[in-house]
C-alpha positions as CSV (number, residue, x, y, z in Angstrom):
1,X,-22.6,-2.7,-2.1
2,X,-22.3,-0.1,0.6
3,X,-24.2,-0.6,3.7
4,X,-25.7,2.6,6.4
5,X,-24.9,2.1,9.8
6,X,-28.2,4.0,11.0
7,X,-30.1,1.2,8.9
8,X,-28.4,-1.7,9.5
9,X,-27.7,-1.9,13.5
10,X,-31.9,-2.5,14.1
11,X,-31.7,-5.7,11.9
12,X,-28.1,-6.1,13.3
13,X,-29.1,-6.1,16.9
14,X,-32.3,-8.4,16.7
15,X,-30.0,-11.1,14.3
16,X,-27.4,-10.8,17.6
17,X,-30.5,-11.2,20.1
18,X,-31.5,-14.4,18.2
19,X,-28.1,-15.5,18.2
20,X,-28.3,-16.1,21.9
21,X,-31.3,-18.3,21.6
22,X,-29.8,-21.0,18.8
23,X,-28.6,-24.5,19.3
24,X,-24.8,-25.1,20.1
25,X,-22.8,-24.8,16.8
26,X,-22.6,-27.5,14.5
27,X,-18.9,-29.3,13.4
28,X,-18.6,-26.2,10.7
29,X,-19.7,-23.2,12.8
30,X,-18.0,-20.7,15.0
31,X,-18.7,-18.2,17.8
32,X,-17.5,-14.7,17.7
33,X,-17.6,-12.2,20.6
34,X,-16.5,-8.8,19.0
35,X,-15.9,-5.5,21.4
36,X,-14.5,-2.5,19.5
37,X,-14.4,1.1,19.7
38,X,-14.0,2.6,16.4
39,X,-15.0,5.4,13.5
40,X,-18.3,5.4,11.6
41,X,-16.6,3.8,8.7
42,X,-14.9,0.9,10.1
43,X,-18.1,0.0,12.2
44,X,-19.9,-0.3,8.5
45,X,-17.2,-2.7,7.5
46,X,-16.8,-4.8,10.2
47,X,-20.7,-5.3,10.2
48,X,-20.6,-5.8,6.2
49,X,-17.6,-8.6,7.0
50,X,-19.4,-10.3,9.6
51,X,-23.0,-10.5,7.6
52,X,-21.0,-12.9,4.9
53,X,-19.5,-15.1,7.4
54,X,-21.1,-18.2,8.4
55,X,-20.7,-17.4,11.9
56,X,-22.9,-17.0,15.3
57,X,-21.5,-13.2,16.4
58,X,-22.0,-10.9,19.1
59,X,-20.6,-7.1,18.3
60,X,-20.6,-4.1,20.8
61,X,-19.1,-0.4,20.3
62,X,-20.1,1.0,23.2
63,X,-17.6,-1.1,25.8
64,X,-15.1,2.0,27.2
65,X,-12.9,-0.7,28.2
66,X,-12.5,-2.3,24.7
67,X,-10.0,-2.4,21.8
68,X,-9.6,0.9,20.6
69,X,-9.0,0.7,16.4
70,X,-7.9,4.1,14.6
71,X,-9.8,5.4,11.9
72,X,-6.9,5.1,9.4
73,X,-6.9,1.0,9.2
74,X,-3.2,1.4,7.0
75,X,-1.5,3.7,9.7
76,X,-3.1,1.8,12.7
77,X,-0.9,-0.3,15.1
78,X,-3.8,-3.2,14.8
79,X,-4.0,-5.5,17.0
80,X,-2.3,-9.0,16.7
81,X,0.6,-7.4,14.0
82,X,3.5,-5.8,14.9
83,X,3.3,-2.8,13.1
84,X,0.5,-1.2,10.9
85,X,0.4,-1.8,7.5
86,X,2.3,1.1,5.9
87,X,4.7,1.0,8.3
88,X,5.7,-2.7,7.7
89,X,6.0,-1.1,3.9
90,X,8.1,1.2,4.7
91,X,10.2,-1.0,6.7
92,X,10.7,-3.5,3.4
93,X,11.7,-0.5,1.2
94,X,13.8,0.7,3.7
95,X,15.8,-3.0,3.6
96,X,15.5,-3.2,0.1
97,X,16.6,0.3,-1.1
98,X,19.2,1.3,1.7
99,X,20.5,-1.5,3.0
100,X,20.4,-3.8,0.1
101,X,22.5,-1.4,-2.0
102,X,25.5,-3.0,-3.0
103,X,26.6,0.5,-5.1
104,X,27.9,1.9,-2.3
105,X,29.2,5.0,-4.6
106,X,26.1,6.2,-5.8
107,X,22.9,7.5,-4.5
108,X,19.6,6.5,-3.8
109,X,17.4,9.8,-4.8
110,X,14.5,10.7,-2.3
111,X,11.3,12.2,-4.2
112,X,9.2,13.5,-1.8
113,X,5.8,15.8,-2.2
114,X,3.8,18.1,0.3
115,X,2.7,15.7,3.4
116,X,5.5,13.8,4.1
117,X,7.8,15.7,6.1
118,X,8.2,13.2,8.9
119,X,9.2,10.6,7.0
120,X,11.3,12.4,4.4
121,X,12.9,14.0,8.8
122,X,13.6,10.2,9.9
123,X,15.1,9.6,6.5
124,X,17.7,12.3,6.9
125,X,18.8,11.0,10.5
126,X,19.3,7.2,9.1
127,X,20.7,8.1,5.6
128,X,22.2,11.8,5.7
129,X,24.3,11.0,2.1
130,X,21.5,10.1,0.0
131,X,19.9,12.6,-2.1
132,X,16.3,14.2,-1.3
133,X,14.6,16.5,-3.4
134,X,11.2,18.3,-2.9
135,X,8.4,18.7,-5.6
136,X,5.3,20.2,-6.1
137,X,3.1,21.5,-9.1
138,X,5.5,24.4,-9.4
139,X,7.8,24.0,-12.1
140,X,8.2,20.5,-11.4
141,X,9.0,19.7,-15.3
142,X,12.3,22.0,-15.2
143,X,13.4,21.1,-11.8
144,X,13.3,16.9,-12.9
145,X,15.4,18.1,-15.8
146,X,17.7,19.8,-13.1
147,X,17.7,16.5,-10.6
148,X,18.7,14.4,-13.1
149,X,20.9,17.1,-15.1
150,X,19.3,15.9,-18.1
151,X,19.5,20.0,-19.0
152,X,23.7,19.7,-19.6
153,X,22.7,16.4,-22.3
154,X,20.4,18.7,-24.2
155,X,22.8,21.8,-24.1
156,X,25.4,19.6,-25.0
157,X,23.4,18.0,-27.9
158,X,22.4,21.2,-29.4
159,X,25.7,22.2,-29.3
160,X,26.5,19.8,-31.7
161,X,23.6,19.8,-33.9
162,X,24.8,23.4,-34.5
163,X,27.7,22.8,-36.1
164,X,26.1,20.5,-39.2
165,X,22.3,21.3,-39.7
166,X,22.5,18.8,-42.5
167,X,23.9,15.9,-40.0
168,X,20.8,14.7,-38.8
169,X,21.9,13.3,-34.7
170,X,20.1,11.0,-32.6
171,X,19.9,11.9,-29.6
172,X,19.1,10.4,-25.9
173,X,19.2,12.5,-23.1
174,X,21.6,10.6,-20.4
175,X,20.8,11.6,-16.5
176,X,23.7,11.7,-13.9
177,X,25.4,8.6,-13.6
178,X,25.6,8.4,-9.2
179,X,22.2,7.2,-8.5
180,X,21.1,3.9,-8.1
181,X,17.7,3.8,-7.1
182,X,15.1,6.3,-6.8
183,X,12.2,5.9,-4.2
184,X,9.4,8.2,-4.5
185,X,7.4,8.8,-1.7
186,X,4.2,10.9,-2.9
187,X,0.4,10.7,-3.7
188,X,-1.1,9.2,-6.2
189,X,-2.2,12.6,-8.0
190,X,1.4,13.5,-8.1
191,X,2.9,10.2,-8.8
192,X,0.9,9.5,-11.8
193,X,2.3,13.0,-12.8
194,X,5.8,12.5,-12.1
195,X,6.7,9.1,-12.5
196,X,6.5,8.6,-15.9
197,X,8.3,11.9,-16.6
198,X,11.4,10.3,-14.6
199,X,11.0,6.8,-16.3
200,X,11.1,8.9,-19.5
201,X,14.8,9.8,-19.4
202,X,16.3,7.4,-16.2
203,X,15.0,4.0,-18.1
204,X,18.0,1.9,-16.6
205,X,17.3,2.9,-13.1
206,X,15.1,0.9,-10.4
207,X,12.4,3.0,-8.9
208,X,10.5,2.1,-5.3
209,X,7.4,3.5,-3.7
210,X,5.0,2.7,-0.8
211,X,1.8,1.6,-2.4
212,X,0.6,4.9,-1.4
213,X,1.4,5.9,-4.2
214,X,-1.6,4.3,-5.8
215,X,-4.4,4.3,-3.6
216,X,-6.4,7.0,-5.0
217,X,-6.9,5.2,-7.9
218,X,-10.0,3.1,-8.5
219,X,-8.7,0.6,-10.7
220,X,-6.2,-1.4,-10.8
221,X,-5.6,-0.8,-14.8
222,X,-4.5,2.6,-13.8
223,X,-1.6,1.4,-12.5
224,X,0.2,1.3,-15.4
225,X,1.3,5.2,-14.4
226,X,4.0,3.2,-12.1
227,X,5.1,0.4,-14.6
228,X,8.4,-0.9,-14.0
229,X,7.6,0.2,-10.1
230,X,8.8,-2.0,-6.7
231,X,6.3,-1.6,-4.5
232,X,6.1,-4.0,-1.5
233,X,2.9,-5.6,-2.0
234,X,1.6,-9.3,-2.5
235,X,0.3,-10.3,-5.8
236,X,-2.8,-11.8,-4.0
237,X,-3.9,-8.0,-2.7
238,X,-3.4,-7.2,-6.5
239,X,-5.5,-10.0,-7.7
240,X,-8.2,-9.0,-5.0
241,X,-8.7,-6.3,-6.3
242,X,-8.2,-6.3,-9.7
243,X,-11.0,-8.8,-9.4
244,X,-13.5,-6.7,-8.0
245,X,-15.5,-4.8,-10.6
246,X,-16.8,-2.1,-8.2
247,X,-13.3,-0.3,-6.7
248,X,-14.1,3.2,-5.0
249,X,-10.1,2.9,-4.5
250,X,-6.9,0.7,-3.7
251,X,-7.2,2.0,-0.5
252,X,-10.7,1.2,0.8
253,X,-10.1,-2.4,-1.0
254,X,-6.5,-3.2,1.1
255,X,-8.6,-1.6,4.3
256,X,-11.9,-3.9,3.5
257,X,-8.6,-6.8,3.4
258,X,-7.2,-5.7,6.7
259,X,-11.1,-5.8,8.3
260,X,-11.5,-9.3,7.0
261,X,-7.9,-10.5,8.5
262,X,-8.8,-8.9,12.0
263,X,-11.6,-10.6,12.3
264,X,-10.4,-13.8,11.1
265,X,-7.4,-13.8,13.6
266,X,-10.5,-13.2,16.5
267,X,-12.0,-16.3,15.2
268,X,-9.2,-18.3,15.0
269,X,-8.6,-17.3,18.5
270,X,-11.6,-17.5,19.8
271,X,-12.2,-20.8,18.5
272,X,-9.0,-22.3,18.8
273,X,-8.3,-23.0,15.0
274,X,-4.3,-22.6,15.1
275,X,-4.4,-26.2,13.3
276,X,-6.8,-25.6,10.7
277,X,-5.8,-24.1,7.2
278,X,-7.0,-21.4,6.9
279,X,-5.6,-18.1,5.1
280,X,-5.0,-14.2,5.9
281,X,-5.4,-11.7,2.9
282,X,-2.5,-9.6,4.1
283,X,-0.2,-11.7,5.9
284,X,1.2,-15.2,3.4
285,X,2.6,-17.2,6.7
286,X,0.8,-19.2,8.9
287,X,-0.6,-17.4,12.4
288,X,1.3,-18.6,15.3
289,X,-0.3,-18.3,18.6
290,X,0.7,-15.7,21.0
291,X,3.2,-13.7,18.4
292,X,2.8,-10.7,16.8
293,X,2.3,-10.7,13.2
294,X,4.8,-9.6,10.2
295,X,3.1,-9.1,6.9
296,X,6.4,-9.4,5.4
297,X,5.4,-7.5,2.1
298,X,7.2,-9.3,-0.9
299,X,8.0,-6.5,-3.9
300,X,6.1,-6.4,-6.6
301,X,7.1,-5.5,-10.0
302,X,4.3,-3.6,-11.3
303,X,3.8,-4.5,-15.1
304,X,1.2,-4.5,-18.0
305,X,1.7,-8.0,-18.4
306,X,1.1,-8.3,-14.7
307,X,-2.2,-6.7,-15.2
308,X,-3.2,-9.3,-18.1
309,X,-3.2,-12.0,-15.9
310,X,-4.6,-10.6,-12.9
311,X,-8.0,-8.9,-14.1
């Protein structure tokens, strides 16, 4: 259900007047006193949060002197966590697929698309030796063939089958044999293009990817572009969302999460709940008082079987 901000703040503001004017909370209700300056979009959620909380709430926008939350809730340094939410994804691939390698002869191989320059730029400073290739819509059939050098198993097969027509050869193509991982780091139009075309001939090989890679997609059963996939991710994100029947996209569902854990960390806060039970969406360890936050992503496999259970 989407909510306007034009036609909700009236209601909004005379529910916060009232607010003022009820008894002192019961054992099971909480105060809330929200300043934040933010876009359009995350006003609408935050409102649309706080309406479904069993909570006594004051909210202003219009404080200068208040938290300041970027528009783009995945990139944004939010307040309470260390680091934003793609970033701390970044950072778990980064352990996993650099400095978890224990082939130290081969390669990890880079995929990168249009938009990613500056990560693909502090890459190259950290890991000059691994491999990074640029695609686009151009061509990008031929030039996979040419990454891999799955092109020299073909020539080489057809060689062969040329010398017997009546020998009948099976035939796999087999890719280069230096890389040990590959870590994609694209959009999800792309990636659903791509992906499978690599899983097609490097079946043996490990792939990674931010879960950018799927947040344009507005169900979770379309993930099966990316099976086989590490993407760092908890399985309770997945099973949010794969449980809600009305997804506009990944993306707007992890942000709606991030909304919900913000505000919860204010309440617990504000109400001094450290030693109460109660859970983050994004975050699986327990909030500890005066210390930033680490979501800790764990890797996800994605799989079909996955999917069975979860929706």
């Amino acid at each position: 259900m989407r909510f306007s901000l034009t036609l909700i703040l009236l209601p909004l503001m005379l529910f916060i007047a009232s607010c003022s004017s009820m008894p002192e909370k019961g054992n099971a209700q909480y105060l809330l006193d929200i300043q934040i300056q933010t876009s359009k979009k995350n006003k609408e959620m935050i409102i649309e949060q706080l309406l479904k909380e069993d909570i006594l709430f004051s909210l202003r926008f219009d404080n200068e002197n208040s938290y300041k939350l970027n528009d783009d809730l995945l990139e944004s340094n939010m307040y309470y966590f260390c680091n934003s939410f793609m970033e701390e994804q970044r950072q778990s691939i980064e352990s996993k697929v650099f400095k978890e390698s224990n082939n130290k002869a081969n390669k990890i191989l880079i995929i990168y698309s249009d938009g990613y320059e500056q990560i693909i730029s502090d890459l190259k400073k950290k890991y000059p030796l691994e491999l990074y290739y640029f695609l686009n819509e151009e061509n990008y059939k031929n030039k996979i063939k040419q990454i891999l050098e799955v092109s020299i198993s073909i020539n080489s097969y057809l060689k062969i089958s040329k010398l017997d027509k009546n020998i009948t050869i099976e035939h796999s193509p087999r890719i280069r044999n230096d890389i040990s991982k590959i870590y994609f780091i694209t959009d999800y139009d792309f990636g659903k293009t791509i992906v499978p075309i690599f899983r097609n001939y490097a079946l043996k090989v490990d792939f990674y990817s931010s879960s950018e890679i799927f947040h344009e997609a507005n169900s979770i059963k379309k993930l099966v572009d990316f099976e086989g996939t590490y993407v760092p991710i908890s399985k309770n994100i997945i099973n949010k969302i794969g449980n809600n029947k009305n997804v506009g996209s990944v993306e707007k569902e992890i942000e709606k999460l991030i909304i919900y854990d913000y505000l919860t960390i204010e309440k617990i806060y504000q109400n001094n709940l450290f030693k109460e039970n109660i859970n983050l969406e994004t975050v699986s360890r327990k909030l500890q008082r005066n210390k930033c936050i680490k979501r800790n992503h764990p890797m996800w496999e994605v799989s079909t079987n996955n999917f069975t259970d979860q929706i």
